[in-house]
N, C-alpha and C positions, 0 to 999 in steps of 0.2 A: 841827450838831445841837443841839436844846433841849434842855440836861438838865432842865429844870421842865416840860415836856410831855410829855403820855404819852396813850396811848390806850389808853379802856377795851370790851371788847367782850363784848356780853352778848347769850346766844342764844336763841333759843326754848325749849330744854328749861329753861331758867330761869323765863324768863316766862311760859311756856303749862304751867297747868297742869289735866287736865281739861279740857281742849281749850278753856280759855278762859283769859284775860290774869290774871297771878297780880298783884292791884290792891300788895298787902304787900309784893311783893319788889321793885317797882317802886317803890314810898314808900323802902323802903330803901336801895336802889340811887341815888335821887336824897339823901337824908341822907348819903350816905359821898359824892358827889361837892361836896354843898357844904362840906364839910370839907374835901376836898382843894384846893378852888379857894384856899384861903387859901394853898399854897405852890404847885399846879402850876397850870397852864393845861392844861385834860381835851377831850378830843374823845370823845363817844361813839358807839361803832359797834353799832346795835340790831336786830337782827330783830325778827321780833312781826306783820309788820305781815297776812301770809297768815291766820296767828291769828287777830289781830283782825278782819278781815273775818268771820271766822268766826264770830264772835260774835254779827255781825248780817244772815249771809244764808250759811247752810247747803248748801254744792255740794263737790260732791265731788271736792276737790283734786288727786285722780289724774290728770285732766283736766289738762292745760296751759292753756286758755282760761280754765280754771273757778278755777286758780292765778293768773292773771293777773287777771280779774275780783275775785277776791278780795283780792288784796293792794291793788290799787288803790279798795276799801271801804276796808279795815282803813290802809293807811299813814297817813290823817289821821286817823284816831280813833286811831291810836298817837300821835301825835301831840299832839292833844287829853291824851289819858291824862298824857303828859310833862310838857305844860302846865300842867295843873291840880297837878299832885306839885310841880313847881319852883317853881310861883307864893310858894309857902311859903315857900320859901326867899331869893326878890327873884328868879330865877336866869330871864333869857330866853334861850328856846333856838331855832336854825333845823334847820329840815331841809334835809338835803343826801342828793341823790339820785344815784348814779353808774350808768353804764353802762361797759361796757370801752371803748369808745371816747372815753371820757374820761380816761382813765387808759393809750391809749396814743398819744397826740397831745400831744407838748411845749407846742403853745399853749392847748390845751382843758385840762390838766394846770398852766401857770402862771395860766391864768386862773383856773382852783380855787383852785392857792395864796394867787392875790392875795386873794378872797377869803375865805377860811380865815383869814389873817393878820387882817385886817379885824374879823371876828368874835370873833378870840381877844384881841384887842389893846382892845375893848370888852365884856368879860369874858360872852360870848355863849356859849352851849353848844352847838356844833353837835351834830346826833345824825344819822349817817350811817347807808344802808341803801343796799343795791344795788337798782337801779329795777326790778322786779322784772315790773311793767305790760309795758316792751318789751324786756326781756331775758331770750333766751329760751337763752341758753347763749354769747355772745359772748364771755364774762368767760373761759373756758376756755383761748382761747389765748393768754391769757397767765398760765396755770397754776395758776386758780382760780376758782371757780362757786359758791363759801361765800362767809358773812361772816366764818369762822376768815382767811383769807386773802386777802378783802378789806380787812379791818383791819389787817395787813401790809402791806399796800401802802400804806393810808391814813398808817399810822405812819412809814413810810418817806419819803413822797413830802411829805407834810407833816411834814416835821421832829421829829418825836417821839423822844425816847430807849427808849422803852419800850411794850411795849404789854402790857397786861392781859386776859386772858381769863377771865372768870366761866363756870365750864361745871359740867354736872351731876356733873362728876368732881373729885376734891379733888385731884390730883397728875399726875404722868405716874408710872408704877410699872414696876419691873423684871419682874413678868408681869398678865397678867389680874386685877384686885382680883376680880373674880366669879366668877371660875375658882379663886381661889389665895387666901385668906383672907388667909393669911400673906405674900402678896407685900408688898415693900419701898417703899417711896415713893423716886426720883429727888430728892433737893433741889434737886440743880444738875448740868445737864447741859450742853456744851461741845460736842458732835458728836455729830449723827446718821447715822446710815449708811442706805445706799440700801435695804436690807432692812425699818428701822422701816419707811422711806415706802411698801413695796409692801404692808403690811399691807392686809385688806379693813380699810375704813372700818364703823364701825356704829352709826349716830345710834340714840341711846334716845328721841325725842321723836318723837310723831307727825307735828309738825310743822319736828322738824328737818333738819337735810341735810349735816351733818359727822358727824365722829366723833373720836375720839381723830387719824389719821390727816391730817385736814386740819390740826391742831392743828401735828403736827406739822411739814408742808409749810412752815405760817407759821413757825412757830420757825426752822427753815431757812432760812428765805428771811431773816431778820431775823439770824439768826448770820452771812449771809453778809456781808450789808451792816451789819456791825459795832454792832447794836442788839438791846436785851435784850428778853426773851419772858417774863411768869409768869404760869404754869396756876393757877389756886385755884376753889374751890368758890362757885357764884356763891348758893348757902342760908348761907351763913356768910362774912359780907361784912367779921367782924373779922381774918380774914387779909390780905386786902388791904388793911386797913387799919394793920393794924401794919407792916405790911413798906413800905408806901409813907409812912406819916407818923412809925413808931416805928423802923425799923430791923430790925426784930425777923424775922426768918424761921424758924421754928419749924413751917410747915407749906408746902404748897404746893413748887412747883418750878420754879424759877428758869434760864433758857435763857440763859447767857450764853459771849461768847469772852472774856470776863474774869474769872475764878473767883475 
């Protein structure tokens, strides 16, 4: 395992807002990863890319075809968008596109890593997304159809110690924050029980597809296989900044078998 590797994964209800690409939180997002690249080596795991089509050809995503059509507009203007923010920084970035059948075949899965390795070892910024054009739900059996738990696996499978999640929610909480004012923030969590995971899921973004719920799934699947999970708010990007270059954990929650 890399401890200076980590993955960060950032979701639509981040970046979509108003049903179009939030240009800010994106400049931002690439600002906090060229700071990190000075101690980690970052893989990032991004949706957007349904969004972004959407921005330049209006279908009505209900549609499966019409989903498909769109992400294959929007994946390379996400793209572009990345481009252009990173340029600033010197920072070049690839896309990498998975299917499940990439992630369950040993030689389709070492040949990613070879080149993943490749990439991170000439300080390249992969930005990963599930291909979203010919998958139409493959990714399921093997226990996830998000990019919360696609980036689980990427973190897993590609050596990472850690993966980050930027989501519209600032913690995992002891009940409903929108129900319970007063609910409590989780810091650090150790075991999930079968119960969290059967929660319904309830994405807040028009254009998102988890929820707290798939969140959890990844956190799970990453306590199993002995690597750490932290939830933070992906509008306020100084949490995961102090915690992954200050130390500092004062917000956010922390998924680890290591307390």
């Amino acid at each position: 395992m890399c401890k200076n590797r980590i993955v960060i994964k950032v979701g639509s209800a981040i970046l979509v807002e108003n049903q179009r690409i939030n240009l800010a939180r994106i400049e931002s997002l690439v600002q906090l990863i060229s700071e990190l690249n000075a101690t980690y080596e970052v893989i990032l795991v991004s949706s957007g890319a349904v969004a972004s089509g959407f921005t330049a050809l209006e279908l009505d995503k209900k549609i499966l075809a019409n989903k498909q059509a769109l992400a294959a507009i929007g994946q390379p203007l996400l793209m572009q968008t990345y481009a252009k923010a990173l340029e600033k920084y010197g920072i070049l970035s690839a896309q990498v596109l998975f299917s499940g059948y990439d992630l369950d075949s040993r030689k389709r899965t070492q040949n990613a890593r070879n080149a993943m390795e490749v990439l991170l070892k000439n300080k390249v910024l992969p930005i990963i997304n599930e291909n979203d054009v010919t998958t139409t739900g493959e990714l399921m059996f093997l226990g996830f159809g998000d990019n919360d738990q696609l980036s689980a696996y990427v973190t897993h499978f590609f050596d990472a110690s850690l993966l980050a999640i930027l989501s519209d929610i600032d913690g995992y909480y002891e009940e409903n924050p929108k129900e319970n004012p007063n609910a409590k923030m989780r810091k650090i969590v150790t075991s999930i029980s079968e119960k969290e995971l059967e929660a319904e899921a309830t994405p807040n973004n028009a254009f998102a597809t988890g929820g707290i719920v798939t969140k959890l799934k990844a956190a799970k699947f990453l306590l199993d296989n002995k690597r750490e999970m932290f939830l933070s708010s992906g509008k306020d990007l100084s949490v995961l900044r102090d915690f992954l270059l200050h130390n500092l954990h004062e917000k956010g929650t922390l998924f680890t078998s290591n307390p």
